[in-house]
N, C-alpha and C positions, 0 to 999 in steps of 0.2 A: 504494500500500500504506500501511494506519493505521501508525502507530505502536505499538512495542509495550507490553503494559502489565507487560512485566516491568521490571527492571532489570538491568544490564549484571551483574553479578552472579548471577541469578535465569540468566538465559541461561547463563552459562557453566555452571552447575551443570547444565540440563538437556539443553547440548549435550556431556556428557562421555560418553566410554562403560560399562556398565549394568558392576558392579563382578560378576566373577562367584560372591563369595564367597557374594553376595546369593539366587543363585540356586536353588532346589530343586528335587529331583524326585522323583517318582512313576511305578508301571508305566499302562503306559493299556492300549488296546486291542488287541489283537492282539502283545502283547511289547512294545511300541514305550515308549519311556522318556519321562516331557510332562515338559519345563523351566516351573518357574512358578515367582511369587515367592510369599511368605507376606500373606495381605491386612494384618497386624498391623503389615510391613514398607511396604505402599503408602501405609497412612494417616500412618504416621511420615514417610516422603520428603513428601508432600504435608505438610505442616506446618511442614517445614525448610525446602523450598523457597517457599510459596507465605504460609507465615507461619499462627497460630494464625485464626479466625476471618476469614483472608480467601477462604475455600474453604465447600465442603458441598455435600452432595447430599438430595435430594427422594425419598421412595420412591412412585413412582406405581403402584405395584401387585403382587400376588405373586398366583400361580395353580398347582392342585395340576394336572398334566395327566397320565394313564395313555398306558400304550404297549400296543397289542395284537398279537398273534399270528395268523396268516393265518385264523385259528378264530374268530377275532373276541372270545378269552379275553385278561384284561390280566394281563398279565407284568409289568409295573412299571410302578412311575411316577416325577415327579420334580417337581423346583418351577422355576418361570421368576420373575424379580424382574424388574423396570422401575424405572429412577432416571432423574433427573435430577441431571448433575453442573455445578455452578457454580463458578467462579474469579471474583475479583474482577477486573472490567475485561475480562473474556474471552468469547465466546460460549456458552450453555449447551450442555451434550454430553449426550444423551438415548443411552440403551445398556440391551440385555439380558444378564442373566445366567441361567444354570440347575444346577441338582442335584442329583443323583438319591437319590432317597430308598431306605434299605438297612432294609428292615424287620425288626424283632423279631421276637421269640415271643412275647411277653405285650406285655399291652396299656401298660407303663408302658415298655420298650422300644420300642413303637411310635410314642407319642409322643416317647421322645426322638430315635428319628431324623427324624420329622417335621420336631421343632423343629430341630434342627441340619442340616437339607436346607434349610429355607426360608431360616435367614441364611447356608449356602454359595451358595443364587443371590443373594441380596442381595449380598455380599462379591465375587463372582463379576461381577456385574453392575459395582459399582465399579470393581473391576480393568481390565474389558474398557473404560467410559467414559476411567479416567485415560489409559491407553495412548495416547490424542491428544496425551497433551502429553512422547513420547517416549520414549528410552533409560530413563531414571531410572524408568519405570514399567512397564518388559517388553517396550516394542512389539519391538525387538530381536529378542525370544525368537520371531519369529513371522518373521523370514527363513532362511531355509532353508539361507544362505550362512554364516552362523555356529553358531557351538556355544555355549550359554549367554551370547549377546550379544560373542563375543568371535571375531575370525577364526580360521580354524581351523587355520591355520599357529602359531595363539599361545595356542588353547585345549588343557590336555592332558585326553586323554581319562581316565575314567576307569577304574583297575583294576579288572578282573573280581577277585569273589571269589576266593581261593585262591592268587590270581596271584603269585610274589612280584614283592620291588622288583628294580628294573631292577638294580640290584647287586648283589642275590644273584643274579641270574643268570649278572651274569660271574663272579661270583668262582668260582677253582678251588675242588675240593674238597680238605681236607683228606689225607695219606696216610694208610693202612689203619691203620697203625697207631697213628697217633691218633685213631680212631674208636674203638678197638677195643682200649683196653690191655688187656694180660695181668693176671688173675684174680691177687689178693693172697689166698692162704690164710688163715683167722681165727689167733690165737693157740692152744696147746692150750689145753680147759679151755671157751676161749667161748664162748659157742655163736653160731650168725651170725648176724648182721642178719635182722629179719622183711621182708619186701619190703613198700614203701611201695603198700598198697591205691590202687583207682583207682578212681572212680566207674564204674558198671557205665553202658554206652552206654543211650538212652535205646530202651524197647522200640518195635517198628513198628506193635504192635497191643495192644489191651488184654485179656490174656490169656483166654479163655474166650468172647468174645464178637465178636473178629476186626472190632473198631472201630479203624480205624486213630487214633494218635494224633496231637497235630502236633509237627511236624518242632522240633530248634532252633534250625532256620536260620526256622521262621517266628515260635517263640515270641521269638526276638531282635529279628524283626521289627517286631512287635506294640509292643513294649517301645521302638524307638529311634524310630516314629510315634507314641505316645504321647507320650517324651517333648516330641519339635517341636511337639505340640500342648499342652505344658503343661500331660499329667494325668498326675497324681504315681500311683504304685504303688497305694495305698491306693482311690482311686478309679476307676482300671482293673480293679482287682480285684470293686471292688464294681459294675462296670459288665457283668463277665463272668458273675456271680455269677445278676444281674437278667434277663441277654438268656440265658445258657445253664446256667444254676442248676452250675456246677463253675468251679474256679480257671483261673488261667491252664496251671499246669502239667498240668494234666487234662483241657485242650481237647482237642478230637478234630482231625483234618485238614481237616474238612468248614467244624466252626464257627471254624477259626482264617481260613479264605481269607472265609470273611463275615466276620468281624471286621475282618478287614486292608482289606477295601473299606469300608465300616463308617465304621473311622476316615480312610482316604481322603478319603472326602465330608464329613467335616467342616471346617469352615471355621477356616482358619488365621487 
């Protein structure tokens, strides 16, 4: 066996385990939840570890490829990138990436999911090349014996929506009557309190035309994907505006689930 061309250092860094805070997720197919890192985060570790200009990769190729239906009509398509990734002193690692392009409605929508498909397989491509050189870059994420690169006696899972924390669950309840004090009469003369309004729930359909709207469990969605993708409010806006001519808060149900895939496939 050669020698290696790390240093004693450079090793220890890449034989630690993948830190989980690093880790992300997204829904994938069929329910199932995919751990991945952020590509912004792989080319940062590859920098620390490997040093500024002693690394790079080669782009050997991008292709649009459609996917058809037993009709022989295409249902979608998506993009494949081909790299070449180099380390200095190291073997070159040749690897593919792909995906899937979420089409607009107008043609200036169309192009930008194109554009932002082709550098998620590029990005996508890198990612799947680094992974050769261990934990620090995901490989982790891809045994089935851990939970975001961590065993799973020592990963905690995490809480469902709505769940509370484990200590609100023991805690007793309070007794009735502290839930529930007895009504203080106003003074004569005052008249009482107005009750503190409450924003009306959000409606399920857009009255008169039975368009469902979307949820605020997805317009929150929308909103905390954007922000990991570092687009500010103003340009989500004006991104909703272009692909479904209405704001965020007037998204239907329909175009909030393309949206949410949409920004998915954009490359982090």
């Amino acid at each position: 066996m050669g020698q290696s061309p790390f240093s004693q250092e450079q090793l220890d860094i890449l034989n630690q385990p993948l830190d989980a805070k690093r880790v992300k997720h997204r829904p994938g197919g069929g329910g199932v939840q995919l751990s991945y890192i952020e590509g912004h985060d792989v080319i940062n570790t590859a920098n620390h570890v490997f040093g500024f200009g002693n690394w790079g990769y080669d782009l050997l190729g991008v292709e649009l490829n459609t996917v058809s239906d037993e009709k022989g009509e295409i249902v979608g398509s998506y993009y494949a990138a081909r790299i070449r990734v180099t380390v200095a002193g190291c073997v070159p690692i040749t690897e593919e990436g792909v995906c899937a392009v979420s089409e607009g409605r107008n043609p200036r929508a169309r192009i930008d999911a194109h554009d932002m498909s082709r550098k998620g397989a590029i990005t996508d491509a890198l990612k799947r090349a680094l992974r050769c050189f261990g934990n620090q870059f995901g490989n982790s994420l891809y045994d089935s014996d851990l939970v975001d690169g961590q065993p799973r006696n020592q990963a905690r899972p995490a809480r469902p929506n709505n769940m509370p924390a484990p200590e609100a669950i023991r805690r007793p309840a309070p007794p009735a009557a502290a839930l529930t004090p007895a009504p203080v009469p106003p003074p004569a003369n005052v008249p009482a309190p107005v009750a503190a309004s409450r924003p009306a729930p959000r409606p399920a359909a857009v009255a008169g035309n039975g368009v469902v709207l979307a949820s605020d469990q997805q317009i929150n969605g929308i909103r905390k994907i954007a922000a990991s993708r570092k687009i500010s409010e103003q340009r989500l806006e004006a991104e909703l505006m272009t692909r479904y001519g209405t704001s965020l808060q007037n998204l239907t149900d329909a175009d909030a689930r393309d949206f949410i895939t949409y920004l998915n496939n954009i490359a982090a």
